[in-house]
Every structure is written in C-alpha cells, then in structure tokens.
KEKE-3310 file (N, C-alpha, C; in steps of 0.2 Angstrom, whole numbers, plus 5000, padded with zeros to 4 digits):
npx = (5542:5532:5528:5539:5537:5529:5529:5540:5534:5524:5534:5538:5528:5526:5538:5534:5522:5529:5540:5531:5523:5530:5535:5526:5523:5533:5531:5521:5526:5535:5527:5522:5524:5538:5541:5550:5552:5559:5558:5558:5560:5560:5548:5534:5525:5521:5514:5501:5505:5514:5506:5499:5510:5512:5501:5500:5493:5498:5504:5492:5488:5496:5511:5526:5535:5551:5560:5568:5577:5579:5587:5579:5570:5574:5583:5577:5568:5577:5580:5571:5570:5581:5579:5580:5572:5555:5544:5542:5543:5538:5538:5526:5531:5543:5540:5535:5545:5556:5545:5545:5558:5558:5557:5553:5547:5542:5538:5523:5512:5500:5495:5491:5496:5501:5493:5495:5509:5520:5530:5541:5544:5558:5563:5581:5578:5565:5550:5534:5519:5519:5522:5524:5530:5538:5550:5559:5573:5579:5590:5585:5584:5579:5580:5583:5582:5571:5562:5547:5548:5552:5547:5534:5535:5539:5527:5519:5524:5518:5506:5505:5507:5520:5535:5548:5558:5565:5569:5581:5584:5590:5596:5606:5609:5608:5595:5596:5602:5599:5595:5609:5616:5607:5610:5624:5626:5621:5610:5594:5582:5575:5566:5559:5553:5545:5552:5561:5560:5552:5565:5574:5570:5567:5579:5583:5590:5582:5565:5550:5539:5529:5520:5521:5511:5499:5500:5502:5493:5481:5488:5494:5507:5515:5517:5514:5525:5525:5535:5527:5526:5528:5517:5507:5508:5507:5496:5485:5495:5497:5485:5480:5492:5488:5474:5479:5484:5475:5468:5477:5476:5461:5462:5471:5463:5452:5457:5465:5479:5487:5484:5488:5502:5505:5506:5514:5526:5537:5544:5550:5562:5571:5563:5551:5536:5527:5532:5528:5518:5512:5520:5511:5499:5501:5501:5490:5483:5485:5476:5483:5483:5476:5461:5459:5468:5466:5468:5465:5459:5460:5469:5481:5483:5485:5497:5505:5501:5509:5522:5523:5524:5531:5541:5547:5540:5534:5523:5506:5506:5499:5487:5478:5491:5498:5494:5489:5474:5473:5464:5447:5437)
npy = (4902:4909:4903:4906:4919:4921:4915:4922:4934:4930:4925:4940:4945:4938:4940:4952:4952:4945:4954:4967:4962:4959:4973:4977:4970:4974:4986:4985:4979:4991:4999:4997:5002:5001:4994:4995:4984:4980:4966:4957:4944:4928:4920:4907:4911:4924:4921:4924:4937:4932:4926:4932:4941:4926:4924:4935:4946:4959:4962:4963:4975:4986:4983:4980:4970:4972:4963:4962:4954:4960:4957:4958:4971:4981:4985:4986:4997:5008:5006:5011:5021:5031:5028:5018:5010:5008:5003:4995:4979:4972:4970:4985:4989:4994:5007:5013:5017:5023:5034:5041:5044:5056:5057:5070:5066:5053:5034:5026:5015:5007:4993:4978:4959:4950:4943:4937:4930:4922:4912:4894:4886:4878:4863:4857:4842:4832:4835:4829:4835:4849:4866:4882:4883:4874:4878:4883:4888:4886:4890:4903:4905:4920:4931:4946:4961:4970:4971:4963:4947:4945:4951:4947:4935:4937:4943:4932:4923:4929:4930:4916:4916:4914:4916:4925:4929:4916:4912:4908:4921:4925:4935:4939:4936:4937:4941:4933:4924:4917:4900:4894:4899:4890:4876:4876:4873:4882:4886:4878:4879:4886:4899:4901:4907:4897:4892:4885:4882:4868:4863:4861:4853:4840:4839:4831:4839:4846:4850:4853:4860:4870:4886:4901:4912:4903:4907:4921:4936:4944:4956:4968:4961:4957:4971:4981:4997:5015:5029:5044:5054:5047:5041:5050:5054:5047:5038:5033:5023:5016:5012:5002:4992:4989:4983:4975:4965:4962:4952:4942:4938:4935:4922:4914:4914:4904:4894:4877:4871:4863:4870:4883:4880:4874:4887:4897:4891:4892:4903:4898:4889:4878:4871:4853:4850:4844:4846:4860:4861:4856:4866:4877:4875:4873:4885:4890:4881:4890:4902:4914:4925:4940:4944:4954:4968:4978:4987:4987:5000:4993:4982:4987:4995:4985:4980:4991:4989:4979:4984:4996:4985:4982:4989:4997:5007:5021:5029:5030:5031:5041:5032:5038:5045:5035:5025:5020:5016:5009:5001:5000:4996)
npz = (4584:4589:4599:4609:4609:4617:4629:4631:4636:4646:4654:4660:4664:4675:4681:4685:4693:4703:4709:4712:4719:4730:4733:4741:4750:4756:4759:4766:4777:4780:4785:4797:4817:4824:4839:4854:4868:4883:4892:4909:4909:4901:4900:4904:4910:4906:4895:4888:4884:4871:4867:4859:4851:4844:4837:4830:4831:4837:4824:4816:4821:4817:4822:4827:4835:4846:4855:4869:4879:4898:4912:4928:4936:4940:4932:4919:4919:4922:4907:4901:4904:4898:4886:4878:4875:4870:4880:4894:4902:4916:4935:4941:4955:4951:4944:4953:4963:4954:4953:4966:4968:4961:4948:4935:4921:4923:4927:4919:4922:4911:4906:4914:4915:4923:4938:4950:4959:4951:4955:4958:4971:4972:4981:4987:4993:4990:4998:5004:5005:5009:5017:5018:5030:5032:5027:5038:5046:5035:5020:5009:4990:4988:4977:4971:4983:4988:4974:4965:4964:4978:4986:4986:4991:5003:5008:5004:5018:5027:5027:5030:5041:5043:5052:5046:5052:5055:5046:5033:5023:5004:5001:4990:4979:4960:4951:4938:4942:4949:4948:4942:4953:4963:4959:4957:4973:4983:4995:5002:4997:4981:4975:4958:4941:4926:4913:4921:4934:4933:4923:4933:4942:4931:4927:4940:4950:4961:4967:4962:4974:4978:4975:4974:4972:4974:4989:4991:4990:4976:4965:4954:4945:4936:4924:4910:4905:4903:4898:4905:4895:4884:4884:4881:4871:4860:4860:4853:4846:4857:4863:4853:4856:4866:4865:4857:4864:4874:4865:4865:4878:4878:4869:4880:4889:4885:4877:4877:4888:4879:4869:4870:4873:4860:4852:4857:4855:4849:4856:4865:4861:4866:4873:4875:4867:4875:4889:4890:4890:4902:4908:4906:4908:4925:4927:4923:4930:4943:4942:4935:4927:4924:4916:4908:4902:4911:4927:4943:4956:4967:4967:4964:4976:4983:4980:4983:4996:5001:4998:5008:5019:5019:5022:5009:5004:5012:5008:5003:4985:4972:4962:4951:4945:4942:4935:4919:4913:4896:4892:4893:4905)
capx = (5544:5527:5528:5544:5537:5522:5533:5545:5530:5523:5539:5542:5522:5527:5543:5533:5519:5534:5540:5525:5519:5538:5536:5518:5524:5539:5530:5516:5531:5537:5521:5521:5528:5541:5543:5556:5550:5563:5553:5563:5564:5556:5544:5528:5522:5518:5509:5495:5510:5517:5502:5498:5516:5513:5494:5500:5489:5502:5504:5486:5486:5502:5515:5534:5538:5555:5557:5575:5578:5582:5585:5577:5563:5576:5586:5570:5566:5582:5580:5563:5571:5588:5575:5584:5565:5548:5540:5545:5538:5541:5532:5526:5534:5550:5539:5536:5553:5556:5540:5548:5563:5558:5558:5547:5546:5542:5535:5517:5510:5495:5490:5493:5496:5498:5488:5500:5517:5522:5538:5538:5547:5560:5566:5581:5575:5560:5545:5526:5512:5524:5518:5529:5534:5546:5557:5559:5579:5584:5590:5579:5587:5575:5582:5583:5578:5565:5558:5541:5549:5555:5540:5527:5539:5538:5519:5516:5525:5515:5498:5505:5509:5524:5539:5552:5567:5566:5572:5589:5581:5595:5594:5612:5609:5605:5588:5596:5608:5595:5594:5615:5619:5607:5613:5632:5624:5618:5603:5591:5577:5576:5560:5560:5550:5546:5553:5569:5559:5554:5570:5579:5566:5567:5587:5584:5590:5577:5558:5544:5535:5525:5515:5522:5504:5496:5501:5502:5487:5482:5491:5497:5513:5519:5512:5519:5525:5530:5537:5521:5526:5527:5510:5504:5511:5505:5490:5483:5498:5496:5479:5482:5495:5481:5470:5482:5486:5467:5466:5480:5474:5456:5463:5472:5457:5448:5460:5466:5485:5491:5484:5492:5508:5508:5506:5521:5531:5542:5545:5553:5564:5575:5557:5547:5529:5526:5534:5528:5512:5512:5521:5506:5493:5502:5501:5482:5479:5485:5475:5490:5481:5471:5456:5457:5475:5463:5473:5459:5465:5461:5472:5486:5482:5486:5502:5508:5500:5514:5528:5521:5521:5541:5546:5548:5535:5532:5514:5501:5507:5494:5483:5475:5495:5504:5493:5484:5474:5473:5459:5440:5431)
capy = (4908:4912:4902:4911:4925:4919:4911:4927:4939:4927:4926:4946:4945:4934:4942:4960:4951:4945:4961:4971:4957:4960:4979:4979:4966:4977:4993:4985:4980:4997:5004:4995:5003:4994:4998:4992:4983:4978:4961:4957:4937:4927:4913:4903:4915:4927:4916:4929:4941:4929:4922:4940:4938:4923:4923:4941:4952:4966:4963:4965:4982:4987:4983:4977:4969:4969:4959:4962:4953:4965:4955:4963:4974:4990:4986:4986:5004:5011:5002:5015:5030:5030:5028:5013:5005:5015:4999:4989:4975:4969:4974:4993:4991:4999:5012:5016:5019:5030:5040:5043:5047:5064:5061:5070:5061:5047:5029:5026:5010:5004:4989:4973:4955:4945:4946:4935:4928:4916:4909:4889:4884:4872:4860:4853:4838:4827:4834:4829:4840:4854:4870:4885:4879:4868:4882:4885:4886:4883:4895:4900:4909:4922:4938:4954:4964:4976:4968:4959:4942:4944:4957:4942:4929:4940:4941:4923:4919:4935:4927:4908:4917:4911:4922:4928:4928:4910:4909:4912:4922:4926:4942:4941:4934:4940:4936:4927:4920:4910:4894:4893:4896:4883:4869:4875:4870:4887:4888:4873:4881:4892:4902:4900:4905:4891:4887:4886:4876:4859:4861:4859:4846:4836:4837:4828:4843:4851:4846:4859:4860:4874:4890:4906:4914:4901:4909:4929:4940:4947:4962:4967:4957:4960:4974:4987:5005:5018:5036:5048:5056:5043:5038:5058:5057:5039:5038:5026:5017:5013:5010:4995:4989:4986:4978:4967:4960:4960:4946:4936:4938:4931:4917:4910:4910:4900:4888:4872:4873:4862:4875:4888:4879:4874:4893:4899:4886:4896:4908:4891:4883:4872:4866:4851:4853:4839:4851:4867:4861:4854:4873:4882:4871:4873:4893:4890:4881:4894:4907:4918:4931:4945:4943:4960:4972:4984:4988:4990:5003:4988:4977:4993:4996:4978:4979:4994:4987:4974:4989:4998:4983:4977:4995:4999:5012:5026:5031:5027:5035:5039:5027:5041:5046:5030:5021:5025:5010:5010:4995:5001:4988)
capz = (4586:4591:4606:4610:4611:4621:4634:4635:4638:4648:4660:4659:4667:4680:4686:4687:4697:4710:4709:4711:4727:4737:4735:4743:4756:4761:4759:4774:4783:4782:4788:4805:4819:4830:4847:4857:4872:4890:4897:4915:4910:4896:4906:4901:4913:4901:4889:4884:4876:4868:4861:4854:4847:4836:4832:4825:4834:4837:4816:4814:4824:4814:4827:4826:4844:4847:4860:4872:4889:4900:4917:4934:4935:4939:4924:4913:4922:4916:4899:4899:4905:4897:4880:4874:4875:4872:4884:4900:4902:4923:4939:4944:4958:4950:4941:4958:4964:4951:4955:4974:4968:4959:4940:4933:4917:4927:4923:4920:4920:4907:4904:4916:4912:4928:4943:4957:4957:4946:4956:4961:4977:4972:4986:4986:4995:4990:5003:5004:5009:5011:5019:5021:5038:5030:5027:5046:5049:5032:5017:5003:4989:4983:4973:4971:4989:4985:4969:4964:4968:4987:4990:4987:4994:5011:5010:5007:5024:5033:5026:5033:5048:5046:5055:5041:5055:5055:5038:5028:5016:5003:4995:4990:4971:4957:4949:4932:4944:4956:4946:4943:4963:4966:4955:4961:4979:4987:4996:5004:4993:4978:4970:4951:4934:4922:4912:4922:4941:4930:4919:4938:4941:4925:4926:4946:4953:4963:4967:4963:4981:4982:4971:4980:4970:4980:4998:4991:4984:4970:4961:4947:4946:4930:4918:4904:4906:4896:4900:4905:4888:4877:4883:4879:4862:4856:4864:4848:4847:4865:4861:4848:4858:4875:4861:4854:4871:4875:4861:4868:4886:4878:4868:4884:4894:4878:4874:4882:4889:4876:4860:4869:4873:4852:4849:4860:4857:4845:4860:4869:4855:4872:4877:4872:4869:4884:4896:4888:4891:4908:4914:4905:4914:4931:4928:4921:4936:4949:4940:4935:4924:4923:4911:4904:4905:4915:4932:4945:4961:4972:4966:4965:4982:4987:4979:4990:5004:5003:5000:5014:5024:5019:5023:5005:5004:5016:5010:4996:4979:4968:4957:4946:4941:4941:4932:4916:4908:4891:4889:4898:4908)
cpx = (5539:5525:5534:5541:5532:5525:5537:5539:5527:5527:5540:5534:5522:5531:5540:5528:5524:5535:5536:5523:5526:5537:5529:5517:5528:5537:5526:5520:5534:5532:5519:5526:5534:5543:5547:5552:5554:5558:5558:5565:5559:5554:5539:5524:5517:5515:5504:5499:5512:5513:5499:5504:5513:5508:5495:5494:5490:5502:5498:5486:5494:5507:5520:5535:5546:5558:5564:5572:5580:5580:5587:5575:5567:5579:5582:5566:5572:5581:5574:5569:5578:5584:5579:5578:5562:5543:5545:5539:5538:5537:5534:5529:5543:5548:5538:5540:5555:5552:5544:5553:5564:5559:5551:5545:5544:5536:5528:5514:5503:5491:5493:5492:5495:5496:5491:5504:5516:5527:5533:5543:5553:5565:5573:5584:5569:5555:5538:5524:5517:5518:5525:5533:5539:5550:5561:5568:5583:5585:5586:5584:5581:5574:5583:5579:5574:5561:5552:5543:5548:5547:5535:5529:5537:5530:5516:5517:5522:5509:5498:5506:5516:5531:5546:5559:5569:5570:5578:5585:5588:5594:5601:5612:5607:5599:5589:5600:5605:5597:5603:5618:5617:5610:5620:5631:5623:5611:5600:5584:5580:5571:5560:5554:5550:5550:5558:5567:5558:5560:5573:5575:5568:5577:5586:5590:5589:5570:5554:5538:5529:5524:5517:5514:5500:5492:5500:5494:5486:5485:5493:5505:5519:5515:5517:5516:5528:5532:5530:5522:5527:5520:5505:5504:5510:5501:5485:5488:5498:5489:5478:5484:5490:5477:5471:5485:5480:5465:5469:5479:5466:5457:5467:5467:5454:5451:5464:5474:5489:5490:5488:5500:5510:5509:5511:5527:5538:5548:5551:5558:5567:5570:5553:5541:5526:5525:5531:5520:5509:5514:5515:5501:5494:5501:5493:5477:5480:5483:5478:5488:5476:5467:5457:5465:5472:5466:5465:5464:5464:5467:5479:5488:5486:5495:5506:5507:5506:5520:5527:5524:5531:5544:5549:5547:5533:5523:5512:5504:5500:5493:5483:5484:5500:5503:5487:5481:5471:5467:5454:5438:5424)
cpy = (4912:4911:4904:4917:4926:4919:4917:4931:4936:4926:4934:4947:4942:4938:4951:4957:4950:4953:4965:4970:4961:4966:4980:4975:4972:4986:4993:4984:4986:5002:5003:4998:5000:4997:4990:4987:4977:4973:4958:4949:4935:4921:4913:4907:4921:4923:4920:4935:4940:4927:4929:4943:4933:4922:4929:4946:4958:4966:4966:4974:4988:4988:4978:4976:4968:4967:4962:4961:4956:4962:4961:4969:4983:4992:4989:4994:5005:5011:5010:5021:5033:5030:5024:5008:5009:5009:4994:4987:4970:4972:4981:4993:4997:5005:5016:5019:5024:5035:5045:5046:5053:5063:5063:5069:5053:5040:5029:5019:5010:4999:4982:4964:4950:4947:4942:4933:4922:4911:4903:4888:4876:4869:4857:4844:4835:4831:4833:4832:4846:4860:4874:4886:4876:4871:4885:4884:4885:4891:4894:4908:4913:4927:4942:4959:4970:4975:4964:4954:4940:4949:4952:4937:4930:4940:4937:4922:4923:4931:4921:4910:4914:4917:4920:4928:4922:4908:4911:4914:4926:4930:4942:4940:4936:4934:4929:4923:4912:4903:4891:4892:4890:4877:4869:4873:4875:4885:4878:4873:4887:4896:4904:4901:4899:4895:4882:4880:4870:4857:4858:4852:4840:4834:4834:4834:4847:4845:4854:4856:4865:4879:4896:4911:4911:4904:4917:4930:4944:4955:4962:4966:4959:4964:4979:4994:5008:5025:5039:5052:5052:5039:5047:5056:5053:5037:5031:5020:5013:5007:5002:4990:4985:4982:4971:4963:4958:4952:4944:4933:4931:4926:4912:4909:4905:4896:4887:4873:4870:4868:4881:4888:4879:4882:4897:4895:4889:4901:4903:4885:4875:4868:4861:4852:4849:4843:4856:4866:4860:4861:4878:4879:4872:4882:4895:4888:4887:4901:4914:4925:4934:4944:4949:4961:4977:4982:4989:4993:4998:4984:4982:4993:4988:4977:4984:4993:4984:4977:4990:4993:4979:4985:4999:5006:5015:5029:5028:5032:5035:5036:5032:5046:5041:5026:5025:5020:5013:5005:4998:4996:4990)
cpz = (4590:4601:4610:4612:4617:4628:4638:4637:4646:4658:4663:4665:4674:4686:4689:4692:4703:4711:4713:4718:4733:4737:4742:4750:4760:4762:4765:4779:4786:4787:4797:4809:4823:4836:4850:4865:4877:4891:4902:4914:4904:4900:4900:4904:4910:4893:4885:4880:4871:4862:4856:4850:4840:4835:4830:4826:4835:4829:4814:4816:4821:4818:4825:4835:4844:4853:4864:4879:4892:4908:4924:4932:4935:4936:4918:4914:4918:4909:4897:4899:4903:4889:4875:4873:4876:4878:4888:4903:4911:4928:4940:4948:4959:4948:4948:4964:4962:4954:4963:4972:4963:4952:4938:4927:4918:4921:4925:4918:4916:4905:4909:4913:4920:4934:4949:4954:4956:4948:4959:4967:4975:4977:4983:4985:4994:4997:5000:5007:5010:5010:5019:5029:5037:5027:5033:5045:5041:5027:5011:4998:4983:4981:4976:4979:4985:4977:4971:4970:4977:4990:4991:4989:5003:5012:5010:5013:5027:5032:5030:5038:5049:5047:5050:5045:5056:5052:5036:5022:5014:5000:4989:4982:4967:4953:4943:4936:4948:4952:4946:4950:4965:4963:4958:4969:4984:4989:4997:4998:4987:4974:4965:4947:4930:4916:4919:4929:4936:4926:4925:4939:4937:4926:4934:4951:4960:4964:4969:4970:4982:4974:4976:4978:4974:4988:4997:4988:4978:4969:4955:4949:4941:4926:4914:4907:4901:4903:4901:4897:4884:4877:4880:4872:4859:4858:4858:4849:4852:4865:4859:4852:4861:4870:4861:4861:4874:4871:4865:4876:4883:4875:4874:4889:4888:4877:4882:4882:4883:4868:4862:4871:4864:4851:4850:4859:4853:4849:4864:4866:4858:4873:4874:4872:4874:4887:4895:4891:4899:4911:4911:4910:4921:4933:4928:4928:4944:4948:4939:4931:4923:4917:4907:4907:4911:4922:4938:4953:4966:4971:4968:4972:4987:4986:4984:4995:5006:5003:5005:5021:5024:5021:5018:5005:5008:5016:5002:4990:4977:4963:4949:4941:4939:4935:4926:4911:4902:4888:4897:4898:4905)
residu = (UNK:UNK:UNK:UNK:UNK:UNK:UNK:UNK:UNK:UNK:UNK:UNK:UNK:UNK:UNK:UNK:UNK:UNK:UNK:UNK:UNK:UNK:UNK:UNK:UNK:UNK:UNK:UNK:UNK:UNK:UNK:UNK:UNK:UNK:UNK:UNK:UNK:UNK:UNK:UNK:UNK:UNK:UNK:UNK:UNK:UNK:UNK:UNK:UNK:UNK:UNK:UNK:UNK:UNK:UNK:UNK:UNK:UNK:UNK:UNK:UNK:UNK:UNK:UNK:UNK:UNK:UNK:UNK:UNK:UNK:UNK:UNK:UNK:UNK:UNK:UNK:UNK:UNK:UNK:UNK:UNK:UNK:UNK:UNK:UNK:UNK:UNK:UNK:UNK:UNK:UNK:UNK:UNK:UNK:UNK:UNK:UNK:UNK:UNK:UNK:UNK:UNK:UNK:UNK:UNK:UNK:UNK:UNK:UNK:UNK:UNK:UNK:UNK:UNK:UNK:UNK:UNK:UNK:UNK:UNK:UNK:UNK:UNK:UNK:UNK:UNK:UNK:UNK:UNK:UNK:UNK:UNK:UNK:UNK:UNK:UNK:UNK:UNK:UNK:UNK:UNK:UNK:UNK:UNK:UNK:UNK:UNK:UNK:UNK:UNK:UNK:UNK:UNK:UNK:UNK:UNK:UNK:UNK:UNK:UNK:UNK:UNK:UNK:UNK:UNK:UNK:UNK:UNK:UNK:UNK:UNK:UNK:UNK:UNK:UNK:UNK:UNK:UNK:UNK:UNK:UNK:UNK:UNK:UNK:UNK:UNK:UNK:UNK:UNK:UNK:UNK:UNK:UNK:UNK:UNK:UNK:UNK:UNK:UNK:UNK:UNK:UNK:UNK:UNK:UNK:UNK:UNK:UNK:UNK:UNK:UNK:UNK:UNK:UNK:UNK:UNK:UNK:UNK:UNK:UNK:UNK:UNK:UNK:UNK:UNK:UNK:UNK:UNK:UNK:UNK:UNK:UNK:UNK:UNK:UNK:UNK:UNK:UNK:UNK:UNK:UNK:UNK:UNK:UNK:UNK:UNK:UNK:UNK:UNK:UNK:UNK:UNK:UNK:UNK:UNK:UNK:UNK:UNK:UNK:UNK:UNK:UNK:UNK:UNK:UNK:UNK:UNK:UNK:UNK:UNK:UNK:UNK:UNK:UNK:UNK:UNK:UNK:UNK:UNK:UNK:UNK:UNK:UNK:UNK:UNK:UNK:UNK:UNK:UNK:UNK:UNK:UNK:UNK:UNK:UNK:UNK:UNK:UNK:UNK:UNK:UNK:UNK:UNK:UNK:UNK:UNK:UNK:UNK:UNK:UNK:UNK:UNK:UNK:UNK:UNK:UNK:UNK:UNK:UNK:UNK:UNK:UNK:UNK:UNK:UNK:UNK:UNK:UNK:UNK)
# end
C-alpha cells in the first residue's frame, strides 16, 4: 500500500513538474515579439540572416522571424507600406522610389547585409575564359527594369566598357520567372541567385560563367527597411534585431563554408549539403558581405550613382533620411 502511495505521489510530482516546465516554456515564447518580415527571394545569398535564424540569435534577443517570400524588391516595398510586414528585406533602391514619389511615411533603411550582386551569369552554351564580350549580339534574360538586379547588371557592362545596345537585354520577365523562361528556351544567357544557377547547372541545363559582383561595385545590395515610424517607435527592437544579425554577419566571416552551409541547411531542405556548400563558398569567394550591417554614405552614394547613371534617379536623395543605422561602427 505504502509503495502505492509512494508511486502515486510520486507521479502526481512528475506531472506538475511537466506541467510547471511547458507553462514557463510557452510563457517565454509568449514573451517574444514576432515581426513579420517580406525577403524579395530566399538564396544562400543571405547566409548571415539565416544563420541568425538557426543559431537562434533573434531568439536570444526575444525575436520571432516570421519569414514570407515576397517576390521583387517593389512587392516587398508594398508588403511594408500596405503594413502587412513591419520589415522588408530587398534592395533600397525601392525604398527609394517610394521616397521620390511623395509618401511621407516613407521607407528608411537600417541595417545592410550585402555589399555587391549576388547574381551568376548562366550560359547556355559551354564558354571558357568568358569576359562580358561574350554577350555581344546575344539575349541576356535579366529582370525587372529598374531593380537591384538589372541596375548592377548595366554597371558591370559600363565598368567592362562594354556598350549595352549590343546586347538583348530582356527586361520583359519577371524575377521568379528567370530560371523557368530559360529552361523553356528564352534567352542565350540568364543572371540567376543560388540556389537556382547550379541547380540549372547540375540539371545540364546552363553553365555558370561569370560573377555579375565580380564586374559591378560595392553597395548596399540587399538590406532591411522599416516604415520611418516603426523605426521611431521600436527603436530597441530594432536595436536587438541589428545585433542579432551582427552575430550572424560575424559567425559567417569565422566559419568555414561548410559550418555555415551545415547551419543553413534547414533554410534549404531541396539542397544537398555538397551543393550547399560549394554555393556558400562561391559567394565567400566573391566577397558578398558587409562585415558589419552598418551602411556607410559611400557605399549609398555608389549605389545612386548607378540610378543616376541608368536614368532612374534625377538627383542625390538624402543619406542622413533614408538611411538610419541601427549598428555603430
């Protein structure tokens, strides 16, 4: 009887520890905020978010990501200003779009991620030594007109000198569409995110040729924006956030591409860790990211050089309203 009674107490001690633990779990989960956050494609590209994702960096800083693809940089703007997302994650060049076109709740960027273009050049024909020359006369299919993409697509071929009426550049596609038109037989070339150029590759599709980062210059490429008032009003949160991506910025410069392909790899379920490793290594090798989120007005400045210089941009906005970093050098 005695051990009966032992045994039920015993149990009754057990089930109130569970208990006790799962409230204390779901109360910390409750405690975290979660912010909605538009990213314009999901790539290996962004490896330093992602790794601030699953080493649980935004958890540490009590943050809930929730993550939504939101394809092209002007869709990801709406996402913001429409407040169907407190963060858009794609180039400033849309927040400054907005800016021009009169709102004044306008977007403000904070904190940057990558620092050139990320797109590869997939041929597709087989070339060695390939130079952007060897797109003289033929079609190149490369996005959205007036986006990041085609902005540092046209500034590679001004730096190579190479003359832009030569080419069929094809604006006509859309961005999630590039990889499907080529496969169905559009286009001589295509300029493509990883995963998506070795996947073509790998299926004997395509042949990765070229590094459009390579031939363009530094700018902020990709970075995060809020509304100017939801950077006013959450100014901590914001804070955390730029931290928590500060780590994953500094664990990608510190580890080898395979520790941060194992780390992402969750973010990648389609991808073997081979491949995953070899597209971080290609992105490692062309120096794809900012050391820090911190935006500097050079870099900004570079980037509207290249508006300016496509006929985008009429004058210089300003740095000291567009931009408002949230990580000190």
């Amino acid at each position: 009887m005695k051990r009966k009674i032992i045994g039920g107490l015993l149990g009754l001690i057990l089930i109130l520890i569970i208990a006790i633990t799962s409230v204390k779990l779901n109360k910390s989960d409750h405690e975290n905020t979660t912010i909605k956050l538009a990213e314009v494609t999901h790539s290996a590209f962004y490896a330093p978010f992602y790794v601030a994702i699953e080493e649980g960096y935004f958890k540490e800083n009590k943050i809930n990501i929730d993550l939504i693809l939101t394809s092209g940089a002007d869709k990801v703007a709406a996402s913001v200003l429409s407040n169907d997302v407190q963060i858009g994650f794609a180039g400033p060049e849309s927040a400054i779009y907005v800016y021009k076109g009169g709102e004044e709740d306008y977007l403000v960027t904070f904190s940057g991620l990558t620092k050139r273009d990320g797109q590869f050049i997939v041929s597709r024909e087989k070339i060695e030594n390939f130079t952007l020359n060897d797109l003289k006369g033929k079609e190149v299919l490369a996005g959205r007109l007036g986006g990041m993409p085609i902005l540092n697509f046209m500034n590679a071929l001004d730096n190579e000198k190479v003359n832009q009426k030569e080419i069929n550049i094809n604006t006509s596609v859309e961005f999630a569409a590039l990889s499907g038109s080529f496969i169905a037989g559009m286009g001589d070339f295509v300029n493509l995110f990883e995963p998506n150029a070795t996947k073509l590759e790998k299926e004997g599709l395509g042949y990765i040729v070229g590094n459009i980062g390579a031939y363009s210059g530094e700018v902020p490429y990709t970075a995060f924006y809020a509304r100017k008032s939801y950077l006013e009003n959450n100014k901590e949160l914001v804070t955390k956030f730029t931290n928590a991506l500060k780590k994953g910025i500094d664990y990608v410069q510190n580890h080898t591409s395979e520790e941060i392909a194992k780390s992402i790899l969750p973010q990648f379920p389609d991808i073997s860790l081979t491949d995953l490793t070899q597209i971080v290594d290609n992105y490692k090798k062309y120096d794809s990211w900012f050391t820090t989120p911190f935006i500097t007005e050079e870099s900004y400045k570079n980037l509207e050089d290249i508006m300016i210089g496509a006929d985008l941009l009429d004058a210089y906005v300003p740095y000291d309203e567009l931009v408002n970093n949230f990580y000190n050098e």
